[in-house]
C-alpha positions, -999 to +999 in steps of 0.1 A: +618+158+508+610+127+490+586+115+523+565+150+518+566+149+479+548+114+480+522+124+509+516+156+489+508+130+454+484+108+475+466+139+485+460+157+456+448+120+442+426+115+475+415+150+467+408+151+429+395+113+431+369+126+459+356+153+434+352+125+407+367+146+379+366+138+345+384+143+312+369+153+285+375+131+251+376+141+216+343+138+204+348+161+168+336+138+136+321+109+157+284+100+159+265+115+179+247+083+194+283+071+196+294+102+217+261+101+238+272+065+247+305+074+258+295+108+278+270+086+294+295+063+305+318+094+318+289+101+342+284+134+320+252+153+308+248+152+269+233+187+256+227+194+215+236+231+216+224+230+173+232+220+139+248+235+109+257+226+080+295+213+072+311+200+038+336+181+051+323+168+082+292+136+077+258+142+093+247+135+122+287+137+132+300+159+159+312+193+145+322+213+183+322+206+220+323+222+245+342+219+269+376+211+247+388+179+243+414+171+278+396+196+293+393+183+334+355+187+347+338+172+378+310+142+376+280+156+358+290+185+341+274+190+312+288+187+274+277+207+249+274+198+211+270+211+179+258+184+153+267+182+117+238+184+091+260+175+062+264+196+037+243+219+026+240+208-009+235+174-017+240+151-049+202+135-056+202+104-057+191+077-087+152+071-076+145+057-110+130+016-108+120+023-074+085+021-058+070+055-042+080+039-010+112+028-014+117+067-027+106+081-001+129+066+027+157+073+002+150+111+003+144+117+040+174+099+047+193+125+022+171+154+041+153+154+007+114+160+004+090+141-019+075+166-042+044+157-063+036+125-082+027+124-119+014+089-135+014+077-169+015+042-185+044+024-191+053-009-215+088-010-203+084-003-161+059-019-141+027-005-120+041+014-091+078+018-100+095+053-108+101+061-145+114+094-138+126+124-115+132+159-110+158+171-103+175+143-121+199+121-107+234+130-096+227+169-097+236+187-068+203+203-047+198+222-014+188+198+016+151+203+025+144+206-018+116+184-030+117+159-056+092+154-082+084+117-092+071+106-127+054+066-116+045+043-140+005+028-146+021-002-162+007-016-193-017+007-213-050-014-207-068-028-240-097-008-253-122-029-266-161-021-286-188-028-262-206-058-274-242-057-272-260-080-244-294-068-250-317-099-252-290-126-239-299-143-203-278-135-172-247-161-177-249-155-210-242-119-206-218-121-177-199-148-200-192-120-230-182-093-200-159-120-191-145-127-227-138-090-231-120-086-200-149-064-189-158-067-148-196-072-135-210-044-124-245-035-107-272-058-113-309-042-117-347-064-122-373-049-138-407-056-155-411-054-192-441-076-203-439-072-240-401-080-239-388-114-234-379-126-192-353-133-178-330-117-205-309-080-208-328-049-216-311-019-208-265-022-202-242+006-193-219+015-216-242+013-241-228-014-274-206+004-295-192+022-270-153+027-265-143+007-235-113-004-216-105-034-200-119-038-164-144-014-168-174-022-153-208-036-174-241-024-155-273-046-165-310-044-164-326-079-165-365-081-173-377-105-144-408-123-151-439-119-124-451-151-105-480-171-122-515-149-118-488-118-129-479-101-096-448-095-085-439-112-047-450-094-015-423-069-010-400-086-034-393-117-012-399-155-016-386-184+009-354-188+014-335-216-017-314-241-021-285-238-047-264-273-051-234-279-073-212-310-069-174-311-092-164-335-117-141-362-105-103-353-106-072-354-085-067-318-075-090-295-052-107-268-072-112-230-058-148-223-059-163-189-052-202-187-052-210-147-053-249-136-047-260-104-064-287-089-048-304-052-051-273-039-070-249-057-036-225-082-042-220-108-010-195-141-016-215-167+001-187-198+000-146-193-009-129-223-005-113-248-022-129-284-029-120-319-037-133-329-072-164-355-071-175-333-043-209-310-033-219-278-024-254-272-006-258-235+002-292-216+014-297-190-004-320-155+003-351-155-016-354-126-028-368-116-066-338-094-070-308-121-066-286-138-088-259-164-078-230-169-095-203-194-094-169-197-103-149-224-106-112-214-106-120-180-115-142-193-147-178-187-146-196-222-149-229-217-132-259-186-127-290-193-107-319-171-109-346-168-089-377-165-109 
């Protein structure tokens, strides 16, 4: 008896090891790429049979299988699941001193949606950062709700009284822009003969005029004609030199030389130079050019052709 109970063992292993059967382990709570590992090591199929919601049970966790856990089944059967998407409502999370970005990975990983985005300027948060949300922080909300964002401007810019450039040359005009934190804008040449050359006649915003910081200055510069009082053919002359050589120091000095030509704006050298030193550049020769150059972002040179 004890002869034919051991043959009768080693053939029901031989048999069940020849139809590679497999248990089935307990799978319920554990993540699902944790679960797809281990299936996949079983020599089993993974299949996501859905998702539903679950208060106690994480997302992204296992919520049913099937089959059962211990449940026997041959090599490559397949395994069915039924993922957790959390529950259904969710606490919002604090977004506030956050940048948009930041934000936004912080919702989708929550199954939250970015609503729309309101600015306004800010002395206490800087440019880009979240002052404020709705819904607010630590209220509970449905998953798949959006979330409005309130993002700060930063600083209120300075508003300043347009100064008035009419009659002052080129760098003397681009100097005062400069001084009231105002930006360069379009350049335009035109011919006035009973008003002085080379100097402003016509700028946009007009002086007196409420402006903000960085708000860009358009000019009109009377260009003088050539000497028997006609202006070049077509506007263009031979090509120029413009030189300028540093002052002796111990530290390199950025220097940007920036032509303005027919309302365009083209950097011709950005580099940085070793005091004593000197720039040669060939410049266009057209009527309608301006270079100016900046020596660590300060304006110390204008060349116009005449």
């Amino acid at each position: 008896m004890l002869f034919i109970g051991a043959i009768a063992y080693i053939t029901l292993t031989v048999i069940i090891k020849s139809k590679k059967i497999v248990v089935i382990p307990d799978l319920t709570e554990k993540n699902v790429v944790y679960s797809l590992e281990i299936l996949t090591d079983l020599g089993l199929n993974t299949k996501i049979k859905g998702f539903e919601y679950s208060d106690t049970i994480p997302p992204n966790t296992v919520i049913h299988q099937d089959p059962e856990p211990g449940t026997e089944v041959k090599f490559g059967r397949d395994v069915r699941l039924i993922i957790s998407k959390g529950a259904k409502t969710i606490i919002t999370p604090d977004l506030k001193g956050l940048l948009v970005q930041q934000a936004r990975i912080i919702l989708e990983e929550n199954g939250l949606l970015q609503g729309e985005i309101s600015k306004t300027y800010s002395n206490n948060i800087k440019k880009g950062e979240i002052i404020a949300q709705f819904t607010s922080p630590g209220a509970l909300i449905k998953r798949g709700s959006t979330v409005d964002l309130l993002v700060s401007m930063g600083t209120r810019p300075k508003a300043y009284k347009m100064p008035d450039l009419k009659g002052l040359s080129l760098e003397d005009a681009i100097l005062l822009i400069e001084r009231n934190n105002l930006l360069l804008g379009e350049i335009k040449y035109s011919i006035h003969k009973d008003k002085p050359e080379n100097v402003v006649v016509i700028h946009e915003p007009l002086s007196g005029r409420r402006v903000i910081e960085s708000t860009y200055v358009n000019i009109e510069i009377n260009r003088k004609t050539n000497g028997n009082g006609r202006k070049y053919l077509h506007g263009v002359k031979p090509a120029g030199l413009f030189r300028y050589r540093l002052k002796n120091g111990f530290l390199k000095r950025h220097i940007l030389a920036r032509l303005i030509s027919s309302g365009f704006s083209t950097d011709l050298f950005d580099d940085y130079v070793k005091p004593g030193e000197e720039i040669w550049l060939i410049v266009p020769g057209n009527n309608n050019s301006t270079i100016l150059l900046y020596e660590n972002d300060e304006l110390v040179k204008t060349q116009t052709n005449p």
